[in-house]
C-alpha positions as CSV (number, residue, x, y, z in Angstrom):
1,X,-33.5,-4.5,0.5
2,X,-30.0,-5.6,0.3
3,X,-27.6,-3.3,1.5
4,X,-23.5,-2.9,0.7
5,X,-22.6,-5.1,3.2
6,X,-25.0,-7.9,2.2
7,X,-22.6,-11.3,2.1
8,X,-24.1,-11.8,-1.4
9,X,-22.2,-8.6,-2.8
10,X,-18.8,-9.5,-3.7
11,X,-15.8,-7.2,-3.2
12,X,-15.9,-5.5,-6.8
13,X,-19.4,-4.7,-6.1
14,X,-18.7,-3.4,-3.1
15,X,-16.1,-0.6,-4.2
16,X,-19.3,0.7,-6.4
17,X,-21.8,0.6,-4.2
18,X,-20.4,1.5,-0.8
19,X,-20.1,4.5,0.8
20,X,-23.1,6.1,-0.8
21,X,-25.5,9.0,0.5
22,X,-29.0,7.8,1.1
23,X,-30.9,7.1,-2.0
24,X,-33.4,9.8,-1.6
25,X,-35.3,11.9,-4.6
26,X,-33.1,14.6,-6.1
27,X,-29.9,13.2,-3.9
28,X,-26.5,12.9,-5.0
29,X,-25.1,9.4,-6.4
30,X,-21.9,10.1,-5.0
31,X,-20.6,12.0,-1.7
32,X,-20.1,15.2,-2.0
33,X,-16.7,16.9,-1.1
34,X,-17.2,18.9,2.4
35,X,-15.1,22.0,2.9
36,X,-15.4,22.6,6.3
37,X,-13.5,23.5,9.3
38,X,-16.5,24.3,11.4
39,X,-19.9,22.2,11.9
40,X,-22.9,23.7,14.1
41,X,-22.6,22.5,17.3
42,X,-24.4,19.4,19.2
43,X,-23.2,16.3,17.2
44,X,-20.5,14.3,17.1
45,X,-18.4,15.7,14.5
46,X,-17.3,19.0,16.1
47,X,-14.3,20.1,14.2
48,X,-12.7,19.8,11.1
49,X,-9.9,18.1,12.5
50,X,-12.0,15.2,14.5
51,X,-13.6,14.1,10.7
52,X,-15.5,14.8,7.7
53,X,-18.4,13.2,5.5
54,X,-16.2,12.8,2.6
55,X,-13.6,10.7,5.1
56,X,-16.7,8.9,6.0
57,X,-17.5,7.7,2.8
58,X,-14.0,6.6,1.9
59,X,-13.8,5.1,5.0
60,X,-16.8,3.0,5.1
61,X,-15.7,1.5,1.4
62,X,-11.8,0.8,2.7
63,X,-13.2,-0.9,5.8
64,X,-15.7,-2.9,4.3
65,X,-13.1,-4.0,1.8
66,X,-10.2,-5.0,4.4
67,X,-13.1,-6.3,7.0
68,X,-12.6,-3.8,9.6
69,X,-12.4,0.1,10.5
70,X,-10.7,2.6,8.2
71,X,-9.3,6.0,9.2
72,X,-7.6,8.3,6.1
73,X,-4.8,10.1,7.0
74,X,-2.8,12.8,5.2
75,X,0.2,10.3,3.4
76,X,1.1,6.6,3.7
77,X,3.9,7.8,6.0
78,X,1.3,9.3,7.9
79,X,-0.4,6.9,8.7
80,X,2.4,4.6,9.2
81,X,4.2,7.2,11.6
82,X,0.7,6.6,13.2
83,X,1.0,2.9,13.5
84,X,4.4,2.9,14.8
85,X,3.1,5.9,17.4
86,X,1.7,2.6,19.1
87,X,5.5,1.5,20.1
88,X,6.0,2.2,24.3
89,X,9.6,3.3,24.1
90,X,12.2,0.6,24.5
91,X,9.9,-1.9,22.8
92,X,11.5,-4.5,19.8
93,X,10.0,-4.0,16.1
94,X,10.5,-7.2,13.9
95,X,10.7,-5.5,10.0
96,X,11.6,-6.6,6.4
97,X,15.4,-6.6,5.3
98,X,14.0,-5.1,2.6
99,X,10.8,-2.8,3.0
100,X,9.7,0.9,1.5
101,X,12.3,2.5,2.6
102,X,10.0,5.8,4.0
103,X,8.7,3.2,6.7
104,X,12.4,1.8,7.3
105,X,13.5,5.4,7.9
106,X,10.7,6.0,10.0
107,X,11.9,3.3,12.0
108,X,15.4,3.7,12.0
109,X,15.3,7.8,12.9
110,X,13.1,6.0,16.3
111,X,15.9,3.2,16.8
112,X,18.9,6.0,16.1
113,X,16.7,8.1,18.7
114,X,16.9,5.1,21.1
115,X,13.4,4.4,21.4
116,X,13.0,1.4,19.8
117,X,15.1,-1.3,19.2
118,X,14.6,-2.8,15.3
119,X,15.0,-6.5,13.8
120,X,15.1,-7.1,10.5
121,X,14.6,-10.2,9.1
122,X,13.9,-12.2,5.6
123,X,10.0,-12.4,5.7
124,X,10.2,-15.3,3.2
125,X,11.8,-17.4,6.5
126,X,8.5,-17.9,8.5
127,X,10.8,-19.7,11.2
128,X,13.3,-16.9,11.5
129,X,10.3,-14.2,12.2
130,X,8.4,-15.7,14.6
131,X,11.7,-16.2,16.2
132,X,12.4,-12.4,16.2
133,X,8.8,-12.3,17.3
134,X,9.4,-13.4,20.9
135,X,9.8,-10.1,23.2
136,X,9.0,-7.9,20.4
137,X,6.1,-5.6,20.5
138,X,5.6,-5.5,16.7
139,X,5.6,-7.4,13.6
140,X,5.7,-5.4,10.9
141,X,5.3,-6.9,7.5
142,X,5.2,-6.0,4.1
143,X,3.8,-8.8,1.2
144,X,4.8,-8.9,-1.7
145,X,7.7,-6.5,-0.6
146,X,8.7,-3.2,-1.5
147,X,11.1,-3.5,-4.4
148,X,11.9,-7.3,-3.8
149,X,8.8,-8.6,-4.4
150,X,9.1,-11.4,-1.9
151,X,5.9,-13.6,-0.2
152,X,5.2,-14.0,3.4
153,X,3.5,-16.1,4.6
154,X,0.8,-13.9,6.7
155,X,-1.7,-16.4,8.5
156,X,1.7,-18.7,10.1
157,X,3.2,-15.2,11.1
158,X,0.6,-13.5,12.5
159,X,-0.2,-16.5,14.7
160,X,2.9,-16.3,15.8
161,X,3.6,-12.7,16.5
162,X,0.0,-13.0,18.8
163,X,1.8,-15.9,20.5
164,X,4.6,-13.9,21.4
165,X,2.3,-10.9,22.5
166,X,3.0,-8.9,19.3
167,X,0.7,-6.6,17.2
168,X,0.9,-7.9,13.2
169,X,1.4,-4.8,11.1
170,X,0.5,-5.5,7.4
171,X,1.2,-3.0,4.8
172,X,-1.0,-4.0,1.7
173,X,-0.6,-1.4,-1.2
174,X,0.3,-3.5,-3.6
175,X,-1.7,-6.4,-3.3
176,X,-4.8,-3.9,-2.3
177,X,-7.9,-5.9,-0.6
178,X,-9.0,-7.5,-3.9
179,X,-5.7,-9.8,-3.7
180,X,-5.5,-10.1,-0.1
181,X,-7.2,-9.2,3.2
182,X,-4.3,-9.2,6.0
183,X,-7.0,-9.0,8.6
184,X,-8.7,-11.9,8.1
185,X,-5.4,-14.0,7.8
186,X,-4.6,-12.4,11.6
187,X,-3.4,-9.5,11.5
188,X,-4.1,-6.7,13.7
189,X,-3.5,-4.0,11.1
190,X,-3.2,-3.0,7.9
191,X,-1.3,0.2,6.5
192,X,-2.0,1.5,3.1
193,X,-0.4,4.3,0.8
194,X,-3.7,5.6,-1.0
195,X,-1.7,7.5,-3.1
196,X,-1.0,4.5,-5.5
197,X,-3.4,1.8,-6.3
198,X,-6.0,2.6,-4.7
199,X,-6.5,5.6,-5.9
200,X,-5.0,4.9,-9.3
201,X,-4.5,8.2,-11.0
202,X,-1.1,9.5,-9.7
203,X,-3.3,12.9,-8.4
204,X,-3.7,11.8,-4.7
205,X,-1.3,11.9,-1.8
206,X,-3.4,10.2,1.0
207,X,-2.7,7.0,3.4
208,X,-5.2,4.9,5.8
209,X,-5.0,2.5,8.3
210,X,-7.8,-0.4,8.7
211,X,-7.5,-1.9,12.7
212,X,-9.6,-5.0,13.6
213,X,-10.0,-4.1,16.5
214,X,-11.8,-1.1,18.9
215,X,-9.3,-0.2,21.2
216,X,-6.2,0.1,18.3
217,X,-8.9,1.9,16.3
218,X,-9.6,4.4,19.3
219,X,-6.2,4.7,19.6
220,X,-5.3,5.7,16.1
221,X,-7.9,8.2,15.6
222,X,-6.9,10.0,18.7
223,X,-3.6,10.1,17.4
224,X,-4.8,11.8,14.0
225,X,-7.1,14.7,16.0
226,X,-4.1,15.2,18.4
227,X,-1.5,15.1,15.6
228,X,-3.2,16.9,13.0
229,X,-2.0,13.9,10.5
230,X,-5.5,14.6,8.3
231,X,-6.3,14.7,4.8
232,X,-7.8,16.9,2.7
233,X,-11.4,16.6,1.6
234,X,-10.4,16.9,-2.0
235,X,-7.5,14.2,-2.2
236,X,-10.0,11.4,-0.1
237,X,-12.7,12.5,-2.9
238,X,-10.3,12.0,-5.9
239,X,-9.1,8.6,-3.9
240,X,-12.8,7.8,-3.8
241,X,-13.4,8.2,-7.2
242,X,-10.5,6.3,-8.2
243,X,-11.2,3.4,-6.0
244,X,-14.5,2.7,-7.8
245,X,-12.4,1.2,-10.5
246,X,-9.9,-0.4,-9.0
247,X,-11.3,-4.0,-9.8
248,X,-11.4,-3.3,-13.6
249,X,-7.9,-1.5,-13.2
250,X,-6.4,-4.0,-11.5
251,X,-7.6,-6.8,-13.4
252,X,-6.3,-5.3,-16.9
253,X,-2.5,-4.6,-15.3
254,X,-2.7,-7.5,-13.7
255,X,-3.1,-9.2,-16.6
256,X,-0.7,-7.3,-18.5
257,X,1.8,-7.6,-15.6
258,X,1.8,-11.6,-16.1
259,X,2.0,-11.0,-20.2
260,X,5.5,-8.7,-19.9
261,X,6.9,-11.1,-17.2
262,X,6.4,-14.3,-19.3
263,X,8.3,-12.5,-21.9
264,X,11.1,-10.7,-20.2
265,X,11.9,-14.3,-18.7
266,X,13.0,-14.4,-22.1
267,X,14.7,-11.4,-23.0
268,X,18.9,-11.1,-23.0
269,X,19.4,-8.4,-20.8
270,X,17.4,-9.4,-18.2
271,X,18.8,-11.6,-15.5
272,X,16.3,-12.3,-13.0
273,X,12.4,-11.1,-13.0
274,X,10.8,-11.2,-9.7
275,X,7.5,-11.5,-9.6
276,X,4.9,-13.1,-6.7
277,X,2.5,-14.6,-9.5
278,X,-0.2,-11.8,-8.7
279,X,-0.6,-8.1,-8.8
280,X,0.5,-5.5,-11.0
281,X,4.0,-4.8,-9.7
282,X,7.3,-6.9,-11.0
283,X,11.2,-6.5,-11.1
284,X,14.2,-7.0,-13.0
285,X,17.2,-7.5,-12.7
286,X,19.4,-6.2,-16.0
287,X,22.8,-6.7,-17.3
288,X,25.6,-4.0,-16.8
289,X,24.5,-3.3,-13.3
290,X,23.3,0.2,-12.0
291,X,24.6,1.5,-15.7
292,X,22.9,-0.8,-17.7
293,X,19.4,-0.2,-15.0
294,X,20.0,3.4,-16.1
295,X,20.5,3.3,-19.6
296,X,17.4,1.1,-19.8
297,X,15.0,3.7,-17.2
298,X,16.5,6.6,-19.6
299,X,15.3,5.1,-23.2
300,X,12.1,4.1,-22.4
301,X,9.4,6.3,-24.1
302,X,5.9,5.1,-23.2
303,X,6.8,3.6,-19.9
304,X,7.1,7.2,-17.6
305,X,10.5,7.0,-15.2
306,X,9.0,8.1,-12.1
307,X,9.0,6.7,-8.4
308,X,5.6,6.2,-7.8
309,X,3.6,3.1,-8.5
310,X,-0.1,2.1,-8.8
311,X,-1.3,4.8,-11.5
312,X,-3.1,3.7,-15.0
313,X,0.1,4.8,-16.5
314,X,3.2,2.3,-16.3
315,X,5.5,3.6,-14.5
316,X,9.3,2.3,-13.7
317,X,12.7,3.4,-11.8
318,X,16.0,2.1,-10.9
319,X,15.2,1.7,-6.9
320,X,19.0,2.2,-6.1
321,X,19.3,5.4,-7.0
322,X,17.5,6.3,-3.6
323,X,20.2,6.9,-0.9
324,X,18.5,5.1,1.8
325,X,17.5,2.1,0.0
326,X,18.2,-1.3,1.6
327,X,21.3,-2.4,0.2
328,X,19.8,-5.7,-0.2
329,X,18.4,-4.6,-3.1
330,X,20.4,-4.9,-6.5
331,X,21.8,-2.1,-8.0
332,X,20.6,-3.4,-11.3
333,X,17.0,-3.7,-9.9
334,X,14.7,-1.7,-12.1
335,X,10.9,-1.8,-10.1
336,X,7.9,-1.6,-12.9
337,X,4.8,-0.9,-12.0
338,X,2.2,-1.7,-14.9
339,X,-0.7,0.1,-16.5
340,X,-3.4,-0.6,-18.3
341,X,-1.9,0.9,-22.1
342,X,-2.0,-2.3,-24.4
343,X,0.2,-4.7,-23.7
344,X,1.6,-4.9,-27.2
345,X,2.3,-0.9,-27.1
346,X,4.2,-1.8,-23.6
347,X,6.0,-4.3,-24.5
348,X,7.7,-2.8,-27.7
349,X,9.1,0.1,-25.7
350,X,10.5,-1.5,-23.2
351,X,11.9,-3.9,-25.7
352,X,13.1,-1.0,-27.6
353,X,14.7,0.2,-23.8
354,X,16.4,-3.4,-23.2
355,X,17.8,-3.9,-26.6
356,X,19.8,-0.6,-26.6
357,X,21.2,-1.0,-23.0
């Protein structure tokens, strides 16, 4: 019998039929969510803090999917504070210009701290990374990034970073496995924030690391028991259930993502649409600057003005308006994420949005 990891399944396929319990009379199709702090004695499980079936189970499908070992932790921060718990003090990080700015503060509270010393660089500029590679400890990347929507070029990078001695961090939320598999291009690592497309529903905080290899695997999950970073049975259910339809999901936003930017290319008050020609995430830039972004984020009606990304529901927000932000991002910059509504029904309100700013 064929089982999920059979070559012959394909990745869609696989985020149904993974992680299952055995198939055995009067069994459960799906996992059940385990509430428990305290397990008999004698196995390997031990405590509620060390792991759970339901972890198991979302586990299994996130690794199979990103080709190597998943751990869930408590919030994309989470499990990015856990990455970056890897840094010996003193070492160099090489980082986006522009990035999610939680990660970038993460990093900048540990260079402010003196414990690390931080690079940032244009990802887009394979030559100027793996330049800021050398006598760094780790390349942290982000593609397409976070609001900017820019492309690196993984496989050259990561090549280089392991030249240099460097661990390849790759933080792939919004192009999820089923657009890209960082692992397999070189990298060492890969970061995700469950909460958004993964999950899909906007009911989940929850994060997850995916290592290639045993030793940084080994070393993450100590880091979660010690550090208590863990999730909650419920939210890596709820993230379970959502991932089972993230192909079908992402292939309708997707394909209503490429519809609206083909027509905003168009549209008068829109001055530059970035978009990396995949995924369900684009930008614009509007006229009247962080007034006119505003005007448009406030008259929208459908569209939900919210900061989080990756839900069924389109969502958008003027990125600016955070503090922290990298001020390489416009002030005008209005980030979309897109749904699966009907395109038509989407594009008419934000028309409506755009027209009166």
């Amino acid at each position: 019998m064929a089982t999920t990891d059979d070559p012959s399944y394909t990745r869609p396929t696989r985020l149904v039929a993974a992680g299952r319990p055995p198939a055995l009379p009067d069994a459960p199709l799906n996992e059940p969510v385990t509430f428990a702090s305290t397990y008999h004695a004698g196995g390997d499980r031990a405590y509620g803090r060390y792991g759970n079936p339901t972890w198991d189970a979302f586990e299994t499908v996130l690794g199979e999917l990103e080709e190597g070992r998943a751990l869930a932790f408590a919030s994309g921060l989470a499990a990015s504070g856990a990455v970056l718990s890897l840094l010996p003090d003193g070492a160099a990080v090489v980082a986006p210009a522009t990035a999610y700015l939680g990660v970038l503060d993460q990093m900048r509270e540990l260079r402010d701290a003196g414990r690390i010393e931080l690079r940032q660089v244009d990802v887009t500029d394979t030559a100027a990374v793996a330049e800021a590679a050398e006598g760094a400890a780790m390349v942290w990347l982000e593609s397409p990034t976070n609001p900017n929507l820019e492309v690196a070029d993984l496989a050259a990078i990561a090549a280089a970073a392991r030249a240099a001695g460097a661990l390849t961090v790759v933080d792939n939320t919004f192009a999820t496995p089923l657009l890209q598999r960082p692992l397999e291009l070189g990298a060492d690592i890969v970061v995700h924030s469950a909460t958004k497309l993964l999950s899909g529903h906007s009911d989940v905080v929850l994060g997850a690391v995916v290592a290639r290899g045993d030793e940084v695997f080994a070393r993450m999950d100590a880091h979660r028991r010690l550090h208590g970073a863990i999730p909650g049975p419920m939210e890596v259910y709820l993230a379970l259930r959502g991932m089972r339809t993230l192909s079908v999901r992402l292939e309708r936003a997707q394909a209503n993502t490429a519809e609206l930017v083909r027509r905003l290319r168009d549209h008068p008050a829109v001055e530059r649409v970035r978009h990396p020609g995949f995924g369900a995430m684009c930008s614009i830039e509007v006229a009247g600057g962080a007034a006119g972004a505003d005007r448009v984020v406030g008259a929208v009606g459908l569209w939900v003005h919210a900061t989080s990304l990756g839900g069924v529901e389109s969502t958008l927000e003027r990125r600016r308006h955070w503090p922290t932000e990298s001020d390489t991002v416009a002030e005008s910059l209005i980030r979309m994420s897109v749904g699966i509504e009907d395109v038509e029904d989407l594009w008419a309100d934000l028309a409506r949005a755009l027209d009166a700013a």
